[in-house]
ROTORVEX-690843 format. One line per 4 residues: their letters; for each residue x, y, z of N, C-alpha, C. Coordinates in nm, 2 decimals. Example, Ala and Ser with C-alpha at 12.3 -4.5 7.8 and 13.67 -1.06 7.14 Angstrom:
2
as> 1.32 -0.57 0.78 1.23 -0.45 0.78 1.32 -0.33 0.78  1.28 -0.22 0.71 1.37 -0.11 0.71 1.29 0.00 0.79;
***
This chain:
79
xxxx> -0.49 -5.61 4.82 -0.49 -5.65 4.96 -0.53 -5.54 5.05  -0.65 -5.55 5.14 -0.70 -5.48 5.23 -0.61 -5.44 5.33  -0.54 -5.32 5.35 -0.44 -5.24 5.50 -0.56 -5.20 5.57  -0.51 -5.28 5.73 -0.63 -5.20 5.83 -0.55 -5.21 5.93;
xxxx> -0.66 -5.14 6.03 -0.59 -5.13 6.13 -0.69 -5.24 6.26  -0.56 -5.33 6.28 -0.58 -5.47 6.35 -0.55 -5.47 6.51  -0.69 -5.43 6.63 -0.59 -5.37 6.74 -0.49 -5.27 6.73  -0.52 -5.16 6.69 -0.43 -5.05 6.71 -0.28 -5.01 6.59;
xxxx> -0.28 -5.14 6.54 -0.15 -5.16 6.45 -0.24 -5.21 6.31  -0.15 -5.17 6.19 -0.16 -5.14 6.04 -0.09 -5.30 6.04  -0.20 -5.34 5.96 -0.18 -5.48 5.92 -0.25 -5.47 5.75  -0.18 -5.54 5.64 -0.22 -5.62 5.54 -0.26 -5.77 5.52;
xxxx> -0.42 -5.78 5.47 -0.46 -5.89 5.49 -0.45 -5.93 5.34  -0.49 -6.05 5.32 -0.52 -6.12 5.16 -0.67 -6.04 5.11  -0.67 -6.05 4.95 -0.79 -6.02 4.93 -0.88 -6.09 4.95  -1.02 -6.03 4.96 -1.14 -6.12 5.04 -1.13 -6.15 5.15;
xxxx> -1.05 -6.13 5.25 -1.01 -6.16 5.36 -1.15 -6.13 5.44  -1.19 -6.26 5.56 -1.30 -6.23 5.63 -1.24 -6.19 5.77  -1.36 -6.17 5.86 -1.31 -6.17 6.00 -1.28 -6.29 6.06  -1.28 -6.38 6.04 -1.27 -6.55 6.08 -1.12 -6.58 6.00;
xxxx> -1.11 -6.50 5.92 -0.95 -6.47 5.88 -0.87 -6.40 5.95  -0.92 -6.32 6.01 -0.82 -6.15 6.14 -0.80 -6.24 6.25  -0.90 -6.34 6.30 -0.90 -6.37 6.43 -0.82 -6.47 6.40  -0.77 -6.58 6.32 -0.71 -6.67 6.25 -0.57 -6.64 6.25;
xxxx> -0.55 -6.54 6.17 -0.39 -6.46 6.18 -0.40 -6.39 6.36  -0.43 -6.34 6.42 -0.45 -6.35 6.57 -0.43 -6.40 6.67  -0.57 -6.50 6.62 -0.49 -6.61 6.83 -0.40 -6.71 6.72  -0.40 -6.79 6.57 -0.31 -6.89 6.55 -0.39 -6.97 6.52;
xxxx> -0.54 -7.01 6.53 -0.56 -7.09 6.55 -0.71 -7.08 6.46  -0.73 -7.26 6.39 -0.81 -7.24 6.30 -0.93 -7.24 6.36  -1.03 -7.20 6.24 -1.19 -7.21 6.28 -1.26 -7.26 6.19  -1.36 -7.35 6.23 -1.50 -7.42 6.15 -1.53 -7.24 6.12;
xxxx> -1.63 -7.27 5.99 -1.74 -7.16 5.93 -1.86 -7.09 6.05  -1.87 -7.21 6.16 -1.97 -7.09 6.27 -1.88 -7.06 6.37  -1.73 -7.04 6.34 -1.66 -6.95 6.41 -1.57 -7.01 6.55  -1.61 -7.14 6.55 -1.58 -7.21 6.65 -1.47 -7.29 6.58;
xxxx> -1.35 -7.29 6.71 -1.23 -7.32 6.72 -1.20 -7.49 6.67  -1.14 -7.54 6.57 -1.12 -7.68 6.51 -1.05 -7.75 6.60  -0.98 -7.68 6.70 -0.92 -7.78 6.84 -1.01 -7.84 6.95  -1.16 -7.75 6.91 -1.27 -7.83 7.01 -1.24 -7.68 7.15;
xxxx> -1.11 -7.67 7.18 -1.14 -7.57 7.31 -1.18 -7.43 7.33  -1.21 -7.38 7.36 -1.31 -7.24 7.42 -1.22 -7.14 7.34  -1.26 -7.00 7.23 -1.20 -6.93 7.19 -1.17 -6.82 7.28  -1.32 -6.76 7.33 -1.28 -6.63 7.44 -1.26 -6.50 7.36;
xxxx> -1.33 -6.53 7.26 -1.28 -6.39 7.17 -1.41 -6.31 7.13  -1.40 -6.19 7.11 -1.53 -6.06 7.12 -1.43 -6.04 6.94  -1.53 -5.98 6.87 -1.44 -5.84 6.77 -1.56 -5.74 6.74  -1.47 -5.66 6.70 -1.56 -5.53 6.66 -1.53 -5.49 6.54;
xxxx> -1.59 -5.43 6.43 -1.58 -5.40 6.28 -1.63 -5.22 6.25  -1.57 -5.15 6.28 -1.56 -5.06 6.25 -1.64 -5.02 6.39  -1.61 -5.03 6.51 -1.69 -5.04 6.65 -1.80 -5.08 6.63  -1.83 -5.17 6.56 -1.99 -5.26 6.58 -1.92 -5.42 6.57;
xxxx> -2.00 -5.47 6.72 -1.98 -5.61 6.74 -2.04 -5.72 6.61  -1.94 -5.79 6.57 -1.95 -5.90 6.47 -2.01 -5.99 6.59  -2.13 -6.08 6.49 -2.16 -6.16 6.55 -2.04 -6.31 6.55  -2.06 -6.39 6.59 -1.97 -6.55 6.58 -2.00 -6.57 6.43;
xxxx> -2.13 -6.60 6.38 -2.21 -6.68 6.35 -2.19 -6.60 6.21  -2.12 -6.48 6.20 -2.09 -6.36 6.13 -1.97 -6.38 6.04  -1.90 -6.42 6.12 -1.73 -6.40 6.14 -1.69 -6.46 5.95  -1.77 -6.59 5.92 -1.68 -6.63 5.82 -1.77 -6.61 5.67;
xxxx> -1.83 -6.47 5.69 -1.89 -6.40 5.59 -1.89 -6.24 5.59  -1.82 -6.19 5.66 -1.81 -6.08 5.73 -1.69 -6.06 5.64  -1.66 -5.96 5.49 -1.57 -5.93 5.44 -1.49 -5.84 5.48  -1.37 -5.81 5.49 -1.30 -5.62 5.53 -1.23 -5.59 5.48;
xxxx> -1.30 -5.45 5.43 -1.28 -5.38 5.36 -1.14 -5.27 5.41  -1.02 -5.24 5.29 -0.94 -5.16 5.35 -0.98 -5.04 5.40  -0.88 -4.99 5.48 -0.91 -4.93 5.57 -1.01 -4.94 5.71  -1.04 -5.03 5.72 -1.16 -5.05 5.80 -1.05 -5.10 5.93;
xxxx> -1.10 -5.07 6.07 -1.07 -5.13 6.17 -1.13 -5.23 6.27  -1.02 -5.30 6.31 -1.06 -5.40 6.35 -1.03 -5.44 6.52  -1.11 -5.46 6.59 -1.07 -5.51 6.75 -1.09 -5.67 6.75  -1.01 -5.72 6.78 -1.02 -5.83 6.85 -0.99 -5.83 6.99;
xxxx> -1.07 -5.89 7.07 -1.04 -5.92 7.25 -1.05 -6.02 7.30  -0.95 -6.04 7.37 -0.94 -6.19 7.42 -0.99 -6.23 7.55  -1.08 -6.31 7.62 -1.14 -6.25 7.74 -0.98 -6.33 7.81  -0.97 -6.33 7.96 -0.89 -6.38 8.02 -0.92 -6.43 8.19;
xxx> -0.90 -6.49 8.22 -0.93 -6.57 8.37 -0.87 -6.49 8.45  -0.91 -6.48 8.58 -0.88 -6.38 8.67 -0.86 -6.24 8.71  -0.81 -6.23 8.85 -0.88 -6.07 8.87 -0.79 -5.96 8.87;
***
């Protein structure tokens, strides 16, 4: 099992674990394979993979590797 660091904090994922997996244990909430939310409503989410932007389109072939860090960001409404 892959230890990384998930937003700032040491997390253990499953092996083979993708990024459409990180974001999954994350906001809660599942995803179709092009990355898009199975509740139908707006995800709002950016990640970054070792500081390079994962594309969406990415997310559920995008393996991670231990040690590797991970950002997820969640955008948010107002100012």
């Amino acid at each position: 099992m892959p230890t990384i660091t998930l937003n700032d904090e040491t997390v253990e994922l499953p092996a083979e674990a993708t990024v459409a997996d990180a974001v999954t244990h994350t906001t809660g909430r599942e995803l179709r394979p092009d990355g898009s939310p199975t509740d139908g409503r707006r995800l709002g989410v950016a990640v970054a993979l070792d500081a390079a932007v994962v594309p969406r389109s990415s997310w559920a072939v995008t393996t991670i590797q231990d040690g590797q860090s991970l950002e997820i960001v969640t955008a948010v409404q107002g100012g």
